[in-house]
C-alpha positions in Angstrom: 7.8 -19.6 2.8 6.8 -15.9 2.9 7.2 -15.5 -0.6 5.0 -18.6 -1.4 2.5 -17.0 1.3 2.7 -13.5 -0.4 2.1 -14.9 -4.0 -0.7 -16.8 -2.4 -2.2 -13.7 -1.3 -2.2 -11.6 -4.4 -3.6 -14.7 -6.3 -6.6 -14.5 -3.6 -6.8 -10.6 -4.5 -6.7 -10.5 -8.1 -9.0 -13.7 -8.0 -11.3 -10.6 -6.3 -10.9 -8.1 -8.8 -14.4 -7.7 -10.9 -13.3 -5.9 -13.9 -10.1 -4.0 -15.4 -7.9 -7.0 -14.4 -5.7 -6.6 -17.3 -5.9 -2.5 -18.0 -2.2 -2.1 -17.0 -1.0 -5.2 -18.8 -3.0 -3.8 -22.0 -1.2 -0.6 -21.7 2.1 -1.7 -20.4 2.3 -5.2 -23.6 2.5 -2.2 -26.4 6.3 -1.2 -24.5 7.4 -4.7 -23.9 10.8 -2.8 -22.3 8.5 -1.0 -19.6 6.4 -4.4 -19.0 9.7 -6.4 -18.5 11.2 -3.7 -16.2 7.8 -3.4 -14.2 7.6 -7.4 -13.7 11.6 -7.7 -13.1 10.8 -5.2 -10.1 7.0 -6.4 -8.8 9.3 -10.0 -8.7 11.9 -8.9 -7.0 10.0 -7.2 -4.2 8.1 -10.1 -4.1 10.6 -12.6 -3.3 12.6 -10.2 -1.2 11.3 -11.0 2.5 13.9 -10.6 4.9 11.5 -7.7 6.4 8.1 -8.9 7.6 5.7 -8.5 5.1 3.6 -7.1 7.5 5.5 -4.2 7.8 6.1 -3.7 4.4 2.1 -4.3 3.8 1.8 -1.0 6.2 4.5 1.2 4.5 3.0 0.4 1.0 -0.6 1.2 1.9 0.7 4.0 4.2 2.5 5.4 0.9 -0.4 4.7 -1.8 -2.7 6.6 1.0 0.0 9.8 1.5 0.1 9.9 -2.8 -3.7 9.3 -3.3 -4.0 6.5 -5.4 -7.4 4.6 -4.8 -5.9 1.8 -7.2 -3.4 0.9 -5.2 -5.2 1.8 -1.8 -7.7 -0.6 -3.4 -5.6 -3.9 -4.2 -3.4 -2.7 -1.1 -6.2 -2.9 1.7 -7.3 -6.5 0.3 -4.0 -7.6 0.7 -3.2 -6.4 4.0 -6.1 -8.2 5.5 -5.1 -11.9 3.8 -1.4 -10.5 5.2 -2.9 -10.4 8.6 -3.6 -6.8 9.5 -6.8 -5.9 11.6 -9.3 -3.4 10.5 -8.3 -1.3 12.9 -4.5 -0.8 11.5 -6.2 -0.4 7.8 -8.8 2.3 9.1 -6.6 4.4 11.3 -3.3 4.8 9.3 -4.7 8.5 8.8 -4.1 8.8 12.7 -1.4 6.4 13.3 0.8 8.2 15.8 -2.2 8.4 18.2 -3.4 5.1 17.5 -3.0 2.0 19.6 -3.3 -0.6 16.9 0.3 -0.2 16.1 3.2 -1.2 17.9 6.2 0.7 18.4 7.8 -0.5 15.6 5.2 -0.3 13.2 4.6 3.3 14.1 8.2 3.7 13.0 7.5 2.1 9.7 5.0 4.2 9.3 6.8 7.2 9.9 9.6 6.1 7.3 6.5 6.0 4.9 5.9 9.0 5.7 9.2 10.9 5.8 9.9 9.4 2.4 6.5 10.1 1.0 5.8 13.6 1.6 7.8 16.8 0.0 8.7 19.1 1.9 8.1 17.6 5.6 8.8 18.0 9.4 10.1 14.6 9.6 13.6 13.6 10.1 14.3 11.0 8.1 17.9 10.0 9.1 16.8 10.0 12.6 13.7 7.9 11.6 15.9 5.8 9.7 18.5 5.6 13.1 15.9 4.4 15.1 14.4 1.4 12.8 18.5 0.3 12.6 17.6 -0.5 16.0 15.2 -2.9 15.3 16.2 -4.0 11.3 19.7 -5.0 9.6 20.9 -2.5 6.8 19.9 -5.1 4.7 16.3 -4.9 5.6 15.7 -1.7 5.9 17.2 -1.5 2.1 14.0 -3.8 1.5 11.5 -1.7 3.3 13.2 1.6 1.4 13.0 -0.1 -1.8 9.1 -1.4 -1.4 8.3 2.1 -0.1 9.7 4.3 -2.8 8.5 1.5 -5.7 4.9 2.8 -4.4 5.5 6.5 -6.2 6.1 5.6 -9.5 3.8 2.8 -9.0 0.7 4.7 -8.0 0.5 7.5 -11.1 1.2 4.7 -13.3 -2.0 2.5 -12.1 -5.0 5.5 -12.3 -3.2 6.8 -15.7 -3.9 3.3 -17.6 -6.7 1.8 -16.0 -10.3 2.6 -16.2 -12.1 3.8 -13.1 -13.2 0.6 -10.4 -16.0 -1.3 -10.3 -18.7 0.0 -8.2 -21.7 -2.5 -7.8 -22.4 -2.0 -4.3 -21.8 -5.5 -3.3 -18.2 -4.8 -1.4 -17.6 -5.8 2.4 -14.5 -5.4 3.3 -12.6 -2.0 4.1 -10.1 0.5 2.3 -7.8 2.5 3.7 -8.4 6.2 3.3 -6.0 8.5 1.6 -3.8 10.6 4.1 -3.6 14.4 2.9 -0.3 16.3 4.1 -0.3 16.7 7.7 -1.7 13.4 8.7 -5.4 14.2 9.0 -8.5 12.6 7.5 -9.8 14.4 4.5 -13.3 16.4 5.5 -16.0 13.8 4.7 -14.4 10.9 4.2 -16.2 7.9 5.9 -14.4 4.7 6.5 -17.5 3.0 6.5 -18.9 4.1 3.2 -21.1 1.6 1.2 -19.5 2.2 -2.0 -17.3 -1.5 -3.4 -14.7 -0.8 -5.5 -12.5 -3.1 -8.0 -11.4 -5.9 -5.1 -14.4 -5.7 -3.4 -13.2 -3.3 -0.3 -15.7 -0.7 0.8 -14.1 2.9 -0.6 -13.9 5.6 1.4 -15.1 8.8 -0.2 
C-alpha cells in the first residue's frame, strides 16, 4: 500500500512539472546501461517501504538541501507535501535541531542525513546510527542508508543534464532551502520568495 501511495505521489508531481520533464531521460536513453541501472535503483527504493516514507521524504530533501541541488530540492519539496509533511518541517530543515516541527525521531533522521551528507563533520555517525537502532530494525535502517546515500550521486547527475527550471511566477507552494555546512541558512535566502520553479514550489533564492 505505501508503495502504491508513493507512486501515486510522484505521478501527482511530475503531472506538475512545466517543462524539462524528459531532460534526464534524453541524456540518460544515449547509455541505455546507465538508464537501466538508474531505473533498477529509483524502483527499488520505491517499492522498498519498510521505513516510513515520511522519514525517508525528510532524509532525502535533508540530503538534496546539505549537496545543493535545487532539482531535486524542487521535485523533493512537492513530494513531501502530497507525503504528508507540513510547511513548517519543509521550511525549517535549515534549523532542525531547534525546531519543534520535528519529533524526536525525525530529528535523528535528520541527523543521519546529515552525518552521512557532510565531509568532514562533528557528527558521530555510529552513535547516530546506535540511537535510531533504538527506534528502526537493521533492516530498516539499511533502507533509510540506502535512500540517503542514492541522493549524492543523484543530485550532480540532475543539474548536469537538465536545463535550468521553469520560472513563470505562477508557483505556490514551498521549497526547501539548501543547508550550507554548519546547519545555517544561507545570507539572503527567503523561504517565502515569489520565484516558481519546475513543479510549481516557490524557490528560495
Amino acid at each position: 500500500m505505501r508503495a502504491i501511495t508513493r507512486i501515486l505521489n510522484y505521478v501527482k508531481a511530475m503531472r506538475r512539472a512545466r517543462r524539462n520533464r524528459t531532460d534526464l531521460l534524453g541524456w540518460l536513453i544515449r547509455r541505455p546501461q546507465l538508464l537501466v541501472s538508474t531505473m533498477i535503483q529509483e524502483t527499488m527504493l520505491l517499492f522498498s517501504n519498510r521505513v516510513d516514507p515520511h522519514l525517508k521524504d525528510l532524509a532525502e530533501l535533508k540530503a538534496a538541501a546539505l549537496v545543493n541541488c535545487q532539482f531535486c530540492l524542487d521535485i523533493g519539496s512537492t513530494l513531501a507535501h502530497y507525503g504528508g509533511l507540513t510547511e513548517a518541517q519543509v521550511t525549517e530543515l535549515p534549523k532542525y535541531r531547534d525546531s519543534d516541527a520535528y519529533s524526536g525521531l525525525e530529528k535523528l533522521v535528520l541527523s543521519y542525513a546529515e552525518a552521512m551528507t557532510l565531509t568532514p563533520t562533528s557528527l558521530d555517525l555510529s552513535e547516530i546510527r546506535a540511537q535510531l537502532l533504538t527506534h528502526l530494525s537493521k533492516a530498516q535502517l539499511a533502507e533509510l542508508a540506502a535512500a540517503i546515500a542514492w541522493e549524492e550521486p543523484a543530485c550532480p547527475c540532475q543539474p548536469g543534464t537538465r536545463r535550468a527550471p521553469g520560472r513563470d511566477g505562477r508557483g505556490h507552494d514551498l521549497c526547501a532551502a539548501r543547508t550550507p555546512p554548519g546547519g545555517l541558512t544561507p545570507s539572503g535566502s527567503h523561504l517565502f520568495h515569489s520565484r516558481s520553479n519546475e513543479f510549481g514550489a516557490v524557490v528560495p533564492s
